[in-house]
N, CA, C and O atoms as a GROMACS GRO file, in nm:
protein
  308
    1UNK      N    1  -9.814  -3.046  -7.088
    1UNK     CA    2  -9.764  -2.976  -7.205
    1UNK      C    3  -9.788  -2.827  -7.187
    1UNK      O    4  -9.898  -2.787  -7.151
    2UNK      N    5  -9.676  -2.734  -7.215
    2UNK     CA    6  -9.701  -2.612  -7.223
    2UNK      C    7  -9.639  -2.559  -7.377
    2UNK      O    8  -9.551  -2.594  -7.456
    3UNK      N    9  -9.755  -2.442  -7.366
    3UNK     CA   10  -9.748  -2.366  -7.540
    3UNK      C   11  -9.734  -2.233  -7.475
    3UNK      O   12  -9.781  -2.187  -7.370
    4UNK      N   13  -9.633  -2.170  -7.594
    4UNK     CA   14  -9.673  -2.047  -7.578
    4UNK      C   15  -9.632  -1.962  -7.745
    4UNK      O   16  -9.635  -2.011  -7.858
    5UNK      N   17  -9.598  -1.833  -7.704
    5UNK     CA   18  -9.594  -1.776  -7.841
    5UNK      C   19  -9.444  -1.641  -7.781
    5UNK      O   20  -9.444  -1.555  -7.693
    6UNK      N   21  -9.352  -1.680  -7.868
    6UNK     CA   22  -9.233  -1.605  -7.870
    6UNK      C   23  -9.191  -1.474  -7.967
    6UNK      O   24  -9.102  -1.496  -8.049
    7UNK      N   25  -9.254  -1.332  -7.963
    7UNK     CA   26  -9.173  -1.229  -8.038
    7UNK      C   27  -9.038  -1.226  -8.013
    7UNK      O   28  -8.967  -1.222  -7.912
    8UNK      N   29  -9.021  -1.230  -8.139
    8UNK     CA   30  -8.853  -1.212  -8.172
    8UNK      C   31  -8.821  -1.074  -8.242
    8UNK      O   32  -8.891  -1.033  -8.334
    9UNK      N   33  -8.713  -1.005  -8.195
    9UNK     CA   34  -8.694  -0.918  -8.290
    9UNK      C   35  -8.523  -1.005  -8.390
    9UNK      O   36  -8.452  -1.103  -8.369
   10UNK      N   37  -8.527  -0.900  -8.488
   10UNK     CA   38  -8.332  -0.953  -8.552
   10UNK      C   39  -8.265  -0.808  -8.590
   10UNK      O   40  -8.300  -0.691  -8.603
   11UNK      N   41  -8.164  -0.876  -8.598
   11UNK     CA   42  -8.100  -0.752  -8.644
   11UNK      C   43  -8.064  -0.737  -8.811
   11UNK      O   44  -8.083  -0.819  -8.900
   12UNK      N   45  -8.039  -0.676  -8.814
   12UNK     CA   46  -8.041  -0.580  -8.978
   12UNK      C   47  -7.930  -0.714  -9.066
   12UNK      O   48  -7.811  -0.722  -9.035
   13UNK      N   49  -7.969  -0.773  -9.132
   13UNK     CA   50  -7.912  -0.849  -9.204
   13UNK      C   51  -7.842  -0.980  -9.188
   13UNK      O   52  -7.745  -1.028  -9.247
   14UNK      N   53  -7.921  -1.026  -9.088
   14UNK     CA   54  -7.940  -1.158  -9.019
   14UNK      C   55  -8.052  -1.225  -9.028
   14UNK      O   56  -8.039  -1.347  -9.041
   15UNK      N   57  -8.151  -1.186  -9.026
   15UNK     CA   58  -8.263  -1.253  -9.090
   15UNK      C   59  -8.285  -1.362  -9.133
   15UNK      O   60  -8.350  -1.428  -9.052
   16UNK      N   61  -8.256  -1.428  -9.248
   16UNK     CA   62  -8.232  -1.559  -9.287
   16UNK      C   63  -8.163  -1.610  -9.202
   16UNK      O   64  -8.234  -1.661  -9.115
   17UNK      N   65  -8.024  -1.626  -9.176
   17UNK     CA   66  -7.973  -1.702  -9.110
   17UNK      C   67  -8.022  -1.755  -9.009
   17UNK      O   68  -8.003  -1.873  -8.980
   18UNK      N   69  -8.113  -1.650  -8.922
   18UNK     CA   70  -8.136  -1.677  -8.783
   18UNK      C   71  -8.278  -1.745  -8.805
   18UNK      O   72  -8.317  -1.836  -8.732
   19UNK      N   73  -8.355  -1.694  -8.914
   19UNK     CA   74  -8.433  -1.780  -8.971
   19UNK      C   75  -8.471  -1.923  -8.942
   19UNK      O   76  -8.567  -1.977  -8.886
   20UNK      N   77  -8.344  -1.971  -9.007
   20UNK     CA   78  -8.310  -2.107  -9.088
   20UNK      C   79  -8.312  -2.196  -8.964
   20UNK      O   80  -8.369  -2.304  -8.962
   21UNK      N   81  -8.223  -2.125  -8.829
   21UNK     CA   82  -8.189  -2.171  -8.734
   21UNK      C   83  -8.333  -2.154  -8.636
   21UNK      O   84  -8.300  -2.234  -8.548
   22UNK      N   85  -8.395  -2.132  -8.616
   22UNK     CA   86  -8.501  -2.064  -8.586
   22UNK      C   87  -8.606  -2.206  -8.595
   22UNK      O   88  -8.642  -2.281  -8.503
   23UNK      N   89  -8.630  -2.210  -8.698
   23UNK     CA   90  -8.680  -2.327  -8.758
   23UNK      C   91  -8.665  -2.463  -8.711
   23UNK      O   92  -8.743  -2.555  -8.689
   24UNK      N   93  -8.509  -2.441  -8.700
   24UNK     CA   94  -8.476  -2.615  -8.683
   24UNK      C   95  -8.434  -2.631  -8.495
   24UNK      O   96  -8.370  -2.721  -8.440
   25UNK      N   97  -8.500  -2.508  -8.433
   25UNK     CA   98  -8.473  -2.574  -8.316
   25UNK      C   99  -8.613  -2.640  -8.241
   25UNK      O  100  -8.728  -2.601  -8.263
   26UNK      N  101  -8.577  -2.741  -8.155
   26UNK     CA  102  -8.682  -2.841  -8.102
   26UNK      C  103  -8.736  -2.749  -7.995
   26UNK      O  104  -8.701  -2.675  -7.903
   27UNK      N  105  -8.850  -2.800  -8.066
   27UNK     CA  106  -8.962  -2.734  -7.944
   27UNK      C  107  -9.030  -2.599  -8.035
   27UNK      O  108  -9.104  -2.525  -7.970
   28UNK      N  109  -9.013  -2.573  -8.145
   28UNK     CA  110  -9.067  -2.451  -8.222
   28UNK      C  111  -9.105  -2.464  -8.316
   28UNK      O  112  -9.024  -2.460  -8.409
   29UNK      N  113  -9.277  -2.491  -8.350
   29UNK     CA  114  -9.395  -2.532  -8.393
   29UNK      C  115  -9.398  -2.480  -8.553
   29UNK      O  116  -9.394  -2.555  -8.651
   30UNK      N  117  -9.407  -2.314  -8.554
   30UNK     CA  118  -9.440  -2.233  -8.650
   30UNK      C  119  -9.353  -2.073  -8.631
   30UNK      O  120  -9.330  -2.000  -8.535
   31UNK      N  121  -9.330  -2.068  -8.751
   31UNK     CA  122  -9.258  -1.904  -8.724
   31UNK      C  123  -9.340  -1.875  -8.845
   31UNK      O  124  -9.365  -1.961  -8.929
   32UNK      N  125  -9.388  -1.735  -8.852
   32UNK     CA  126  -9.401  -1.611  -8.894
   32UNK      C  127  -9.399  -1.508  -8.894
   32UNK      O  128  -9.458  -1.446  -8.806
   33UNK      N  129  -9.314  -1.430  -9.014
   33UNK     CA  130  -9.264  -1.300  -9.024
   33UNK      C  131  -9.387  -1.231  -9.013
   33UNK      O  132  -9.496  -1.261  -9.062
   34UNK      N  133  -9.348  -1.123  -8.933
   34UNK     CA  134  -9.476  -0.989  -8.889
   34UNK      C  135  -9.417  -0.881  -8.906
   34UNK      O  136  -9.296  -0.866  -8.887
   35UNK      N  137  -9.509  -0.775  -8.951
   35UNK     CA  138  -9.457  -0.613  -8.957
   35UNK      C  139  -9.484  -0.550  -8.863
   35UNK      O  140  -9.598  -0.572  -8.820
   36UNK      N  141  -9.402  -0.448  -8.788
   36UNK     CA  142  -9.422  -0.346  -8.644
   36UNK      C  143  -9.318  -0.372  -8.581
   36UNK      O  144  -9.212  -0.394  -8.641
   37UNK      N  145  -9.329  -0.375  -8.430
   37UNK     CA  146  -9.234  -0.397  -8.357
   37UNK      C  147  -9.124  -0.517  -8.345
   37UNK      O  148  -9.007  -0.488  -8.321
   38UNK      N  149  -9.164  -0.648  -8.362
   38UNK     CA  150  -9.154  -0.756  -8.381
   38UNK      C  151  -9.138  -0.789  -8.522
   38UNK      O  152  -9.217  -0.756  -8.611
   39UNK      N  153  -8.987  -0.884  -8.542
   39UNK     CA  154  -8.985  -0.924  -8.672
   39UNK      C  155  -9.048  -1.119  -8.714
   39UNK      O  156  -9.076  -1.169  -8.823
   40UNK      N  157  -9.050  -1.167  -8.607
   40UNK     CA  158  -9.126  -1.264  -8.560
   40UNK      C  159  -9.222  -1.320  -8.510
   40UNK      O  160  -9.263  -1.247  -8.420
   41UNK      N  161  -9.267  -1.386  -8.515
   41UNK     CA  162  -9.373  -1.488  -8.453
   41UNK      C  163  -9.353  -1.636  -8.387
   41UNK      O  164  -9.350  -1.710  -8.485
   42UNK      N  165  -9.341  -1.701  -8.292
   42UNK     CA  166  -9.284  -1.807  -8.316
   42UNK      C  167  -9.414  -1.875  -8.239
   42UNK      O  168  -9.477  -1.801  -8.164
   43UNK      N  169  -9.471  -2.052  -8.258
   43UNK     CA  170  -9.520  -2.083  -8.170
   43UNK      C  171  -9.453  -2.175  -8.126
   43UNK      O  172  -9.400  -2.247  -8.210
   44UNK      N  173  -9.432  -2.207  -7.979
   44UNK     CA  174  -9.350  -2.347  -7.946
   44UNK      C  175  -9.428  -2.423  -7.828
   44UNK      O  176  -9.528  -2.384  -7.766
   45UNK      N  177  -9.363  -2.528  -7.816
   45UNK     CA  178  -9.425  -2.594  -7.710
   45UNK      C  179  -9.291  -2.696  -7.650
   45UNK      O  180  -9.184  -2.733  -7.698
   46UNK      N  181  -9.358  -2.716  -7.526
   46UNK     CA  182  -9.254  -2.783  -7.459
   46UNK      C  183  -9.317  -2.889  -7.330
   46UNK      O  184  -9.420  -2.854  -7.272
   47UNK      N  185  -9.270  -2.975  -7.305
   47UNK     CA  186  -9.312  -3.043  -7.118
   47UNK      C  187  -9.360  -2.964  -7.025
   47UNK      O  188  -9.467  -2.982  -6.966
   48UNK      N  189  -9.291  -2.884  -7.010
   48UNK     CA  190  -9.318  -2.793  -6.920
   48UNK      C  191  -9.243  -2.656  -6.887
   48UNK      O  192  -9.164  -2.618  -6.973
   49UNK      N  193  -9.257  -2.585  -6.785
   49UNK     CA  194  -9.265  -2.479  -6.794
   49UNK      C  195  -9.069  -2.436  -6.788
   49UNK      O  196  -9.018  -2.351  -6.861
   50UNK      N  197  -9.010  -2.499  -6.709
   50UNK     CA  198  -8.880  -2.526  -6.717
   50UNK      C  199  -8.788  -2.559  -6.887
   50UNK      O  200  -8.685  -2.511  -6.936
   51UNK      N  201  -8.869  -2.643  -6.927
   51UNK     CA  202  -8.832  -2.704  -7.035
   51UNK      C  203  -8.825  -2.586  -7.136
   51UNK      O  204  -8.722  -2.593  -7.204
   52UNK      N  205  -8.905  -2.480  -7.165
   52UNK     CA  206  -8.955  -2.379  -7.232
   52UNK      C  207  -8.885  -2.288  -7.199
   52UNK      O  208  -8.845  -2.216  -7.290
   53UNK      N  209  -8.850  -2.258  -7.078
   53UNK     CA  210  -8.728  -2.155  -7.033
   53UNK      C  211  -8.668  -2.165  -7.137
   53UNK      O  212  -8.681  -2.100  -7.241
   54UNK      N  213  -8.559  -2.300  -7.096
   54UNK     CA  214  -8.438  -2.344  -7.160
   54UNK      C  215  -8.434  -2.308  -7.331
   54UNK      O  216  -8.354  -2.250  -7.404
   55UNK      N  217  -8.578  -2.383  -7.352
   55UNK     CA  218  -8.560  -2.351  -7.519
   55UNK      C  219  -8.527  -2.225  -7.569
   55UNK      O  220  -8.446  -2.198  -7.658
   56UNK      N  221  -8.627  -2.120  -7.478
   56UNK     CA  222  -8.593  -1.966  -7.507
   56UNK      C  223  -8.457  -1.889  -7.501
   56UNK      O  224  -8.410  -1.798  -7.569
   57UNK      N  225  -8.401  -1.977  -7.372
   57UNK     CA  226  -8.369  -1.900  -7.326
   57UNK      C  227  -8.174  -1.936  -7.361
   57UNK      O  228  -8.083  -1.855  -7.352
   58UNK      N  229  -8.167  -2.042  -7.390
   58UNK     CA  230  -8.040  -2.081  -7.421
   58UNK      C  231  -8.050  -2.195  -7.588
   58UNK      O  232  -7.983  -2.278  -7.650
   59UNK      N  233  -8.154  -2.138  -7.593
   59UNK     CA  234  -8.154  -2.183  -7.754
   59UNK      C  235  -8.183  -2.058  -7.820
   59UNK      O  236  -8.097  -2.010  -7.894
   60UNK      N  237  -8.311  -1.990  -7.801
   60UNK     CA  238  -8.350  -1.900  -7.940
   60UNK      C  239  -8.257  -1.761  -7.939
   60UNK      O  240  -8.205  -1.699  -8.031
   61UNK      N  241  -8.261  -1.736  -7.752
   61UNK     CA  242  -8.176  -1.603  -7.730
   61UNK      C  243  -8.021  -1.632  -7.778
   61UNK      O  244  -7.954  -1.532  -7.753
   62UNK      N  245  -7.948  -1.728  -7.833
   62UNK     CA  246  -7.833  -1.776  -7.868
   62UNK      C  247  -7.803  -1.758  -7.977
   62UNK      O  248  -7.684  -1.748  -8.005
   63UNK      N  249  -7.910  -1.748  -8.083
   63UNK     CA  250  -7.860  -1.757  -8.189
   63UNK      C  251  -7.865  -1.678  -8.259
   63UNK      O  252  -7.978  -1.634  -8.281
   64UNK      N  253  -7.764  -1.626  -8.325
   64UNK     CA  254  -7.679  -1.464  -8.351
   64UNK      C  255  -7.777  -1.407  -8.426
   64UNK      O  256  -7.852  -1.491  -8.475
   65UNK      N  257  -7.800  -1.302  -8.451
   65UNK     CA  258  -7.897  -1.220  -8.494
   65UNK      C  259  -8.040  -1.159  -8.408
   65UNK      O  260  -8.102  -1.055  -8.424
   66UNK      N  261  -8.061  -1.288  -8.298
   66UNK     CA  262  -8.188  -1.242  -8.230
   66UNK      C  263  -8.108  -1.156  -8.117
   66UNK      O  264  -8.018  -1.187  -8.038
   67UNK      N  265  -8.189  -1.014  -8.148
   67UNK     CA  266  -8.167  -0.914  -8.036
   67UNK      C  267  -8.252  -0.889  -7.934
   67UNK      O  268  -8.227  -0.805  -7.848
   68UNK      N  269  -8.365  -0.966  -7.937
   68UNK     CA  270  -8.442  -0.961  -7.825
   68UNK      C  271  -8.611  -1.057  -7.865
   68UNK      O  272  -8.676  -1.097  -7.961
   69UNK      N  273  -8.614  -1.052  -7.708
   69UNK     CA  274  -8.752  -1.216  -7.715
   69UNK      C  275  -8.837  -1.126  -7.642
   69UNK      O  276  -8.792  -1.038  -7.569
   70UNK      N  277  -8.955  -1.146  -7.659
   70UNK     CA  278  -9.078  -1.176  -7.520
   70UNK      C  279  -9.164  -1.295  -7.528
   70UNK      O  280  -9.246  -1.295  -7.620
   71UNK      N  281  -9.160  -1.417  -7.433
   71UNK     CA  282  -9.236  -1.522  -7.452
   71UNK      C  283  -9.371  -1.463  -7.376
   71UNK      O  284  -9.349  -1.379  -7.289
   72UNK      N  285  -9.517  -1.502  -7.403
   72UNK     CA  286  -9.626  -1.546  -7.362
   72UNK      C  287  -9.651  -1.623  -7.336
   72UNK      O  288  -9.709  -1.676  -7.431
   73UNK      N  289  -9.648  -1.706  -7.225
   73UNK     CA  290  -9.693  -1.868  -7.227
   73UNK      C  291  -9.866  -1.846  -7.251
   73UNK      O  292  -9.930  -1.754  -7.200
   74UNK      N  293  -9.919  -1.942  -7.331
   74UNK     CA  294 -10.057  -1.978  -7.341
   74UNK      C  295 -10.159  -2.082  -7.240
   74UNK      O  296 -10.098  -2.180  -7.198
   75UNK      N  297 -10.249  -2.076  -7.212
   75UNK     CA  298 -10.332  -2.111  -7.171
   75UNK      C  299 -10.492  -2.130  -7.210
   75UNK      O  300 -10.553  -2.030  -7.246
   76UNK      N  301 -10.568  -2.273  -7.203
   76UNK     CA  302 -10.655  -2.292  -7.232
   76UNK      C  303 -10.799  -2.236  -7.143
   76UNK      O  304 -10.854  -2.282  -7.042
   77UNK      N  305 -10.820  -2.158  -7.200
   77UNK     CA  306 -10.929  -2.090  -7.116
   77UNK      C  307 -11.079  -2.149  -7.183
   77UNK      O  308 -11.186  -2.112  -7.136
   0.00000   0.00000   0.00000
């Protein structure tokens, strides 16, 4: 199993929508709204490290409003 944690930014009046969608995709634990650079928080998890690409990367980066990601993958130290 891999976790990690996804900043999202959105764009100006997309928000909800991308929200909503945000929410309901598999593999994404918890979202919370943050103030600063980042309008997101996301935590997700996935099989593995491939698997987590994909989610990011042709799920969250897909859906209209998100203008930009940085994933962290996590680790148990």
């Amino acid at each position: 199993m891999v976790t990690g944690v996804v900043l999202l930014r959105l764009g100006a009046g997309k928000e909800k929508s991308a929200l909503a969608k945000i929410k309901d995709t598999k593999g994404v634990l918890h979202v919370s709204g943050v103030y600063g650079r980042w309008d997101l928080v996301c935590d997700i998890e996935a099989d593995d490290l491939p698997t987590m690409t994909n989610v990011v990367v042709n799920k969250i980066r897909q859906i209209p409003g998100v203008t930009s990601t940085e994933t962290l993958v996590t680790t148990a130290i």
